[in-house]
VOTORLO-987548 format. One record per residue (C-alpha): x, y, z. Coordinates in steps of 0.2 Angstrom, whole numbers, padded with zeros to 4 digits, always signed. Layout:
<recs>
XYZ ...
</recs>
This chain:
<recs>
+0000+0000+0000 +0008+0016-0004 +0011+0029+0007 +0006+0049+0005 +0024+0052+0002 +0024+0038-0013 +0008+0045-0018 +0014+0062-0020 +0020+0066-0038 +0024+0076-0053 +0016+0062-0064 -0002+0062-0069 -0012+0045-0065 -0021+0050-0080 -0021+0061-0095 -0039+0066-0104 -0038+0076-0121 -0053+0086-0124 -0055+0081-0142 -0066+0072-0154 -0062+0055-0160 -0068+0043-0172 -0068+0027-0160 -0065+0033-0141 -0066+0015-0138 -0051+0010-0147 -0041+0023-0135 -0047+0021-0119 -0040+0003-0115 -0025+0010-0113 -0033+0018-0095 -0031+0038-0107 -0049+0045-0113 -0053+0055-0125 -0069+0064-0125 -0077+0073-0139 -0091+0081-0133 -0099+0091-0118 -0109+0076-0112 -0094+0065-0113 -0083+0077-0102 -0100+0078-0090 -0101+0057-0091 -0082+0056-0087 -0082+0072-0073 -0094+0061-0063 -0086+0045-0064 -0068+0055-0059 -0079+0064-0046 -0087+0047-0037 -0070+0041-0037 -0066+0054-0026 -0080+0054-0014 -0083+0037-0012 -0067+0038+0001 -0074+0044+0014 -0060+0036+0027 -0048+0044+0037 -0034+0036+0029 -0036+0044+0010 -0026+0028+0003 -0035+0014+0013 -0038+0003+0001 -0057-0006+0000 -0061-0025+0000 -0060-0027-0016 -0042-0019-0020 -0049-0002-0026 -0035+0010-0019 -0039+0027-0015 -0044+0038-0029 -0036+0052-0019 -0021+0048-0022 -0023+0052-0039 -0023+0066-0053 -0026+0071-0067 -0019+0082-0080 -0032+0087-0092 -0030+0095-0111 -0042+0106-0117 -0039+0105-0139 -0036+0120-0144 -0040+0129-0131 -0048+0129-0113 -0067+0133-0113 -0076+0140-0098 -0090+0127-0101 -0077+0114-0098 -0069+0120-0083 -0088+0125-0076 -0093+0104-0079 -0076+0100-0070 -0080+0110-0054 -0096+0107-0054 -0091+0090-0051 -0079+0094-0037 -0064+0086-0046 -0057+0105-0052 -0045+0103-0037 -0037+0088-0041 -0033+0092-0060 -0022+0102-0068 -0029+0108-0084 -0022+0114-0099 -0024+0117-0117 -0012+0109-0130 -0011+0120-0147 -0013+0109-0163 -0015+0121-0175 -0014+0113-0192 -0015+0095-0194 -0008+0088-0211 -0021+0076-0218 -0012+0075-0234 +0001+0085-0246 -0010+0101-0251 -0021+0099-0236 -0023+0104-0216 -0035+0105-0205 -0034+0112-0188 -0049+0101-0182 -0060+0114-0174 -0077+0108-0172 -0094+0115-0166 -0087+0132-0175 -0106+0135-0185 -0114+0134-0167 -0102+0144-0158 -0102+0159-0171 -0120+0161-0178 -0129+0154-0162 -0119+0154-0148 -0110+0171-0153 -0092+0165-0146 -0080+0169-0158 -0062+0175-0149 -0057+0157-0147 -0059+0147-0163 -0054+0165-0174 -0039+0170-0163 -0032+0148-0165 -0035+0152-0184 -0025+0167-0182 -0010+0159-0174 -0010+0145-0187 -0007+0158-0200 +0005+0168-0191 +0015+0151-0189 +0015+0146-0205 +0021+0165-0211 +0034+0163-0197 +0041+0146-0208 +0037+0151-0225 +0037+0171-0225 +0024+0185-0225 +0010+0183-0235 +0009+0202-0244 -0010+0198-0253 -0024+0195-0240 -0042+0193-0244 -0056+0187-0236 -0074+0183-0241 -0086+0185-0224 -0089+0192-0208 -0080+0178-0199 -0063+0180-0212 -0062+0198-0208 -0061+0194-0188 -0048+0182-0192 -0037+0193-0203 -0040+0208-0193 -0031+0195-0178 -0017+0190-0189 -0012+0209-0191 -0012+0212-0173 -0004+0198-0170 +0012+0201-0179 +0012+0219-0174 +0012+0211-0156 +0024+0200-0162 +0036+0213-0169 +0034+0224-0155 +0038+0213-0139 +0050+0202-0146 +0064+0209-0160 +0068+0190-0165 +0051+0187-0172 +0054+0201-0182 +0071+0195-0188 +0064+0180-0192 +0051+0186-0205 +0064+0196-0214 +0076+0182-0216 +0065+0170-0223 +0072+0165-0241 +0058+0172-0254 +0040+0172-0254 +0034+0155-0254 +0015+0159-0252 +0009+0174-0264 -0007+0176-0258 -0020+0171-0242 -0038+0169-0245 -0050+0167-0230 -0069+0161-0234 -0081+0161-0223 -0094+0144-0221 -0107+0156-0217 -0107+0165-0236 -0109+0149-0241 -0122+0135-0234 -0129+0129-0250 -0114+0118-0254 -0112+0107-0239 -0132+0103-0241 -0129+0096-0257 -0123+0078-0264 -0107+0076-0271 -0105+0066-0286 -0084+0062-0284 -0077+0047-0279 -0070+0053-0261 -0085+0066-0258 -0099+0049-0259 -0087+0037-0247 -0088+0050-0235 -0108+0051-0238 -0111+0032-0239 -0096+0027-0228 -0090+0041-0217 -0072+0047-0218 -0063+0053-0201 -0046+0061-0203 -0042+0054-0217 -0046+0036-0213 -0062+0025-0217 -0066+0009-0207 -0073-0004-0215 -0078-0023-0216 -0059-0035-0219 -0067-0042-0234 -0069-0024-0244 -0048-0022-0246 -0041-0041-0243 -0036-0048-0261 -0045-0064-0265 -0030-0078-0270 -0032-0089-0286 -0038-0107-0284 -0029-0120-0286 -0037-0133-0294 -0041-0149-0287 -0041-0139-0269 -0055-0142-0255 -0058-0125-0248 -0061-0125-0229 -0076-0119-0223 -0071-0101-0212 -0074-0104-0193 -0090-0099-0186 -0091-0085-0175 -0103-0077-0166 -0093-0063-0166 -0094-0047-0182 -0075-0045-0189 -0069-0030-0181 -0067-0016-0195 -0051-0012-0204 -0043+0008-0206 -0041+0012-0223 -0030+0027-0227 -0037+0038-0241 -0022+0051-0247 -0009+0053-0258 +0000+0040-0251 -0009+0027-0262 -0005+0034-0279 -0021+0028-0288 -0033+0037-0273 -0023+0051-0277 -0028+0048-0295 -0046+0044-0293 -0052+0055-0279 -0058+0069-0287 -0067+0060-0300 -0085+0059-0305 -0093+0041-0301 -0100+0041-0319 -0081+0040-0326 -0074+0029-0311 -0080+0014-0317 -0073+0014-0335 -0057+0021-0328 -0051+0006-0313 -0056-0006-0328 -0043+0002-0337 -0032+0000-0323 -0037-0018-0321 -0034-0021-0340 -0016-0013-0341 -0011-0024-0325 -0016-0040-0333 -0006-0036-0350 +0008-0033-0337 +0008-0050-0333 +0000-0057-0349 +0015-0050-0361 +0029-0058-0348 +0021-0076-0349 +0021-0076-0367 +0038-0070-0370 +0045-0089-0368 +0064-0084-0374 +0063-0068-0362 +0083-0064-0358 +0091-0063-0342 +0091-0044-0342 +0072-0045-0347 +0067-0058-0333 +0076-0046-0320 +0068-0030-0326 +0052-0039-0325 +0054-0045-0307 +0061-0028-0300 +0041-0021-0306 +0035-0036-0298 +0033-0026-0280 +0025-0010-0289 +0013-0023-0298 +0007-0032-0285 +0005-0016-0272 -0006-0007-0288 -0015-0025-0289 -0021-0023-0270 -0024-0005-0272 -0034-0010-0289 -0046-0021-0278 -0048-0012-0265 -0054+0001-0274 -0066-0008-0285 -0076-0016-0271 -0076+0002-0263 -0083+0009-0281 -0096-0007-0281 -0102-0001-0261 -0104+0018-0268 -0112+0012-0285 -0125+0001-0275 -0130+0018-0267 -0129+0030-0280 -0139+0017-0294 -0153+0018-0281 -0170+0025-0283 -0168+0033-0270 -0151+0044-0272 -0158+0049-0289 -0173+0056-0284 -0165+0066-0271 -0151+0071-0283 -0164+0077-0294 -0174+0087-0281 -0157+0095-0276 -0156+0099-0293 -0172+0109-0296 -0172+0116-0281 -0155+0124-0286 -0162+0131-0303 -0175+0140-0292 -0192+0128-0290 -0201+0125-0278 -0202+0106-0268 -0212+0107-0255 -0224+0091-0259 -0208+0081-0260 -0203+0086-0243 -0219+0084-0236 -0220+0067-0245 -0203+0062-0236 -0210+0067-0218 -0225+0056-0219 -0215+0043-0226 -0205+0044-0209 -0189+0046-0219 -0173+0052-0207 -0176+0069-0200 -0157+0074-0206 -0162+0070-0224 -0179+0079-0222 -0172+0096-0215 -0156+0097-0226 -0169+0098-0242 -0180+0109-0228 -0164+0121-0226 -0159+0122-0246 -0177+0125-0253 -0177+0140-0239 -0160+0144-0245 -0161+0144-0264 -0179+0153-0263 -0176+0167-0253 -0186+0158-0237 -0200+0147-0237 -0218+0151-0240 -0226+0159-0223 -0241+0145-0226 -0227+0132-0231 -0215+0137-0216 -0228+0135-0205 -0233+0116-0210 -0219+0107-0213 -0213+0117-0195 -0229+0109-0187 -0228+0092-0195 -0209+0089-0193 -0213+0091-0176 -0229+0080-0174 -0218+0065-0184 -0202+0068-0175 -0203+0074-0158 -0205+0089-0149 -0185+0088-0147 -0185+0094-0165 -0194+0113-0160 -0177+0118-0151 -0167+0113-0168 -0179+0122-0180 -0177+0137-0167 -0156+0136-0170 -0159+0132-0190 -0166+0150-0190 -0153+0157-0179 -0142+0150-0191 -0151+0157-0205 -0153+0139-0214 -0172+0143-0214 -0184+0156-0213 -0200+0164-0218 -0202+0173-0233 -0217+0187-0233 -0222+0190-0248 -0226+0210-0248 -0224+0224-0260 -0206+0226-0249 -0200+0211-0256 -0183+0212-0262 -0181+0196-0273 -0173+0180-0270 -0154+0185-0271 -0150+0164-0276 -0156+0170-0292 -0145+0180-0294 -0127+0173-0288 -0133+0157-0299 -0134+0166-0316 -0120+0180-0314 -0106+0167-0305 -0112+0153-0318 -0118+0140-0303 -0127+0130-0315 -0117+0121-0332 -0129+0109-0339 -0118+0104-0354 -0103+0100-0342 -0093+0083-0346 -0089+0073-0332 -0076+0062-0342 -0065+0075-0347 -0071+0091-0336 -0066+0110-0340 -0077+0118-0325 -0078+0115-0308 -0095+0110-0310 -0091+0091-0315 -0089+0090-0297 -0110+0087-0294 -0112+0085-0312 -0119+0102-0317 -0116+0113-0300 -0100+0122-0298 -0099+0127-0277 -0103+0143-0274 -0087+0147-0262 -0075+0140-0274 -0085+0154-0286 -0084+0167-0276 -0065+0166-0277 -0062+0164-0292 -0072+0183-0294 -0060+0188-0280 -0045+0184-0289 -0048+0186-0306 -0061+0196-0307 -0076+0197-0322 -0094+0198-0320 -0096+0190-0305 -0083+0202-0294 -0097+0215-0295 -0111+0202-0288 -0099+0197-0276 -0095+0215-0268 -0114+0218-0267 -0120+0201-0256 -0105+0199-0246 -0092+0206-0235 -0074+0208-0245 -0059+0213-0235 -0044+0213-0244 -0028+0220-0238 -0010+0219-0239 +0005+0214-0229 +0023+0223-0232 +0037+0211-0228 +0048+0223-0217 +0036+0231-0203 +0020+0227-0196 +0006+0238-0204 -0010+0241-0193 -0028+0233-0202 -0034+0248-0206 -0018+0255-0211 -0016+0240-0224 -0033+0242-0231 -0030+0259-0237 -0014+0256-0246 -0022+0238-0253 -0022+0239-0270 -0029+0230-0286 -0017+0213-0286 -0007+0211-0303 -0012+0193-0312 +0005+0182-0311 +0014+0178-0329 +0026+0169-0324 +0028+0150-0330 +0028+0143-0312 +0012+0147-0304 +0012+0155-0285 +0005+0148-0271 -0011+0149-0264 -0016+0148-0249 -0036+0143-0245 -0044+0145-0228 -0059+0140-0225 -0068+0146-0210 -0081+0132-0202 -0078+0117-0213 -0075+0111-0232 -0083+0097-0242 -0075+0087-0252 -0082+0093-0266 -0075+0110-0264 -0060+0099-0260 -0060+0095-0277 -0069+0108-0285 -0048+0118-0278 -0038+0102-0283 -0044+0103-0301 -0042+0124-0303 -0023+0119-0297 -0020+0107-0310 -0027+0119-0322 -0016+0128-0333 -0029+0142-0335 -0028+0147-0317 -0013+0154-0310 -0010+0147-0294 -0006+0130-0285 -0018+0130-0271 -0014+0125-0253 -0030+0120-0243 -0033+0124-0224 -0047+0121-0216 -0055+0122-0197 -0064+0105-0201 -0069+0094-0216 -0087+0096-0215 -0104+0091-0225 -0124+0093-0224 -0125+0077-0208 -0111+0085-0197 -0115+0103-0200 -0133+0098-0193 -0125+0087-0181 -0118+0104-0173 -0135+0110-0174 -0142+0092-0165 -0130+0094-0150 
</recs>
């Protein structure tokens, strides 16, 4: 039995990240938690907090009859990602076990998920900005990742931003380095000394200019796993038989039966980046294309083999060629399979009645009609409420509100069919400004949808999916409406005026040898020259509350274009879509 001196250290007994996790379960069998939301961190406060007052003995480290030392003797060390929130520490005191931890908060700032994208992992960011109105925390972590990445890279000189929520941020990053520069002269040095300018040009978008998107389906490869499958920091999980290769028979072999279990087979991880080369390839492409393309793949590998077996009088020098390709061959062989099972889950989906007819609602609603007996036709079929209320929240959105009669009756039935729970998310759905009700008077100004669809060019009808030359392959017909506005920000045309008029613009500029005040750098911003030169800048994308993956690829395919003039880097708070951001609102 230890004694209070033994007792008494520097080490924690445990360690409990505030974060979110895919699988907690996974984690916490090595005795560490990992807790994603606020009831998580209220379940575990109490189970800490009964640990300590079931102790009620003199002897604080008295063990009980079953071995269960003294919880007092005991602490905790407790991380806050990214940053300590008053709600947390509130749950921990409340559970009188503030006393016996140390709480901190551990700054990720930007996470690489892949080569061209990072993610500082910032989640809840839609409810803590339109609904809860707490702001400082998330936009001043934003601002520090910036301001790290300029200390590595270099001042970025062009800064822009689309949204209320990007101006906050930039206004953060100029304060920042002019409290930077002004309390430590090393900081300063360090900007000056950086070799070049390795980023040419910062835009910051806020999720809030643009809502549509996420409520929509993507039609690429990556976008629908994540839709039909989920995908979690760059991993998938899924059954063992979807990636194992299946082995040739050999003939005249009795195949044993597989054991019997009672048991499901625990789910594999599956990375999804640029490490697996054809992913890499694939990602971003429609699903109508995908299936022609990995039998391509699957063709080109078996002639691979095919031409070596036939060559019988295949040289030495030929034989070891062919043997050094062998590890490449039978890595893109596994990749090959995998894939194709994955394509035949997704395609069992998206062939569906089902997925077509919502595809096509999605599709009218964006071209400015009018649904409302299909979404009354999905409530009495009891469909789930999360596919019910993201049609709810883009026929609102691309129709300048809904109908007062309308707003009223779907309001009423969505509650009779799902619960009385559902009147407090309607009520944060219009705090949000996902829904609301449209008088029609005299007063009326329009539906502004109408026009950002016809001056940014929203809607391609006659785009090819097989060899795309817009952004608008990514949903076959619907190019997003973020990825538009910049494109207007940065090149201009007839959608820059549209874009001046029905959202806030900030755009401002840095100066690489001192620290200019906001203000002071919007009044010397000027009109940014286009780039000629044959290697295209860098540009760096920050999206503020979440990014699909089809604005993911929607960027990805502008890079690779010759036509546009930057190689784009994508940041991101979170990788977002129509479930999760309505899962903020659920919470």
């Amino acid at each position: 039995m230890p004694t209070p001196a033994e007792g008494a250290s520097d080490v924690p007994d445990h360690i409990v990240f505030m974060v979110k996790s895919s699988d907690v379960g996974e984690i916490r069998h090595a005795a560490n938690w990992v807790l994603s939301r606020r009831r998580d961190l209220e379940m575990h406060a109490q189970r800490m907090g009964k640990g300590y007052k079931k102790k009620a003995s003199t002897n604080p480290f008295e063990s009980d009859d079953e071995g269960d030392s003294g919880y007092l003797a005991e602490r905790y060390k407790v991380f806050f990602v990214p940053h300590i929130t008053v709600v947390g520490e509130k749950i921990l005191a409340d559970s009188g076990i503030l006393d016996y931890c140390d709480v901190g908060e551990l700054h990720l700032d930007l996470v690489p998920l892949d080569d061209d994208f990072l993610s500082s992992e910032i989640e809840n960011l839609l409810m803590e900005n339109s609904v809860d109105g707490v702001t400082s925390g998330c936009h001043f972590t934003v601002a520090r990742s910036i301001m790290k990445l300029q200390r590595q890279y270099g001042i970025i000189q062009n800064v822009k931003g689309i949204g209320k929520a990007a101006q906050s941020v930039i206004e953060k990053v100029f304060s920042e380095r002019i409290a930077d520069e002004g309390d430590d002269e090393e900081d300063a040095a360090d900007y000056d000394e950086s070799e070049g300018q390795t980023i040419d040009t910062l835009v910051v978008i806020d999720r809030e200019v643009d809502f549509v998107t996420p409520l929509l389906t993507p039609l690429t490869y990556e976008g629908l796993i994540d839709e039909v499958i989920g995908i979690q920091n760059g991993y998938i999980k899924v059954d063992p038989t979807l990636v194992e290769v299946e082995e040739e028979k050999e003939p005249n072999k009795v195949e044993k039966a597989p054991p019997a279990s009672s048991q499901p087979q625990k789910r594999v991880a599956v990375p999804l980046n640029s490490s697996d080369t054809l992913f890499e390839v694939v990602r971003g492409q429609n699903i109508e294309k995908l299936g022609s393309f990995l039998q391509d793949q699957a063709k080109s590998i078996r002639e691979s083999y095919a031409s070596f077996r036939q060559n019988k009088d295949a040289s030495i020098t030929e034989i070891h060629q062919f043997v050094k390709q062998i590890p490449g061959l039978t890595q893109n062989y596994k990749s090959l399979n995998q894939h194709i099972n994955l394509a035949e889950l997704v395609k069992k989906t998206t062939d569906g009645l089902a997925f077509r007819q919502r595809w096509q609602t999605e599709r009218a609603m964006l071209e400015g009609e009018t649904c409302y007996e299909y979404l009354e036709d999905l409530i009495a079929a009891d469909r789930p409420v999360v596919s019910v209320l993201k049609l709810m929240c883009l026929q609102s959105l691309t129709n300048g509100g809904l109908k007062s009669s309308k707003f009223d009756s779907l309001r009423r039935n969505i509650i009779q069919s799902y619960g009385f729970d559902l009147m407090v998310v309607l009520n944060r759905l219009e705090a949000v400004g996902a829904i609301k009700r449209r008088e029609m008077t005299w007063t009326d100004s329009g539906n502004t949808w109408n026009t950002l669809r016809k001056n940014l060019r929203l809607i391609n009808d006659n785009v090819n999916v097989y060899e795309p030359d817009d952004i608008s392959y990514v949903s076959s017909g619907y190019a997003p409406l973020s990825v538009r506005l910049m494109q207007a920000l940065l090149l201009g045309g007839p959608g820059a005026d549209t874009l001046r008029t029905l959202a806030r613009v900030t755009e401002a500029q840095q100066e690489k040898n001192r620290a200019l005040s906001f203000h002071d750098a919007l009044d010397t911003s000027k009109p940014m020259p286009q780039p000629r030169e044959i290697r295209k800048k860098v540009l760096l994308v920050y999206f503020l509350g979440g990014i699909t993956f089809m604005e993911i690829a929607a960027l990805r395919f502008l890079s690779k274009s010759d036509s546009f003039p930057f190689s784009i880097v994508i940041c991101t708070t979170s990788i977002t879509s129509g479930v999760k951001l309505l899962g903020e609102v659920f919470e």
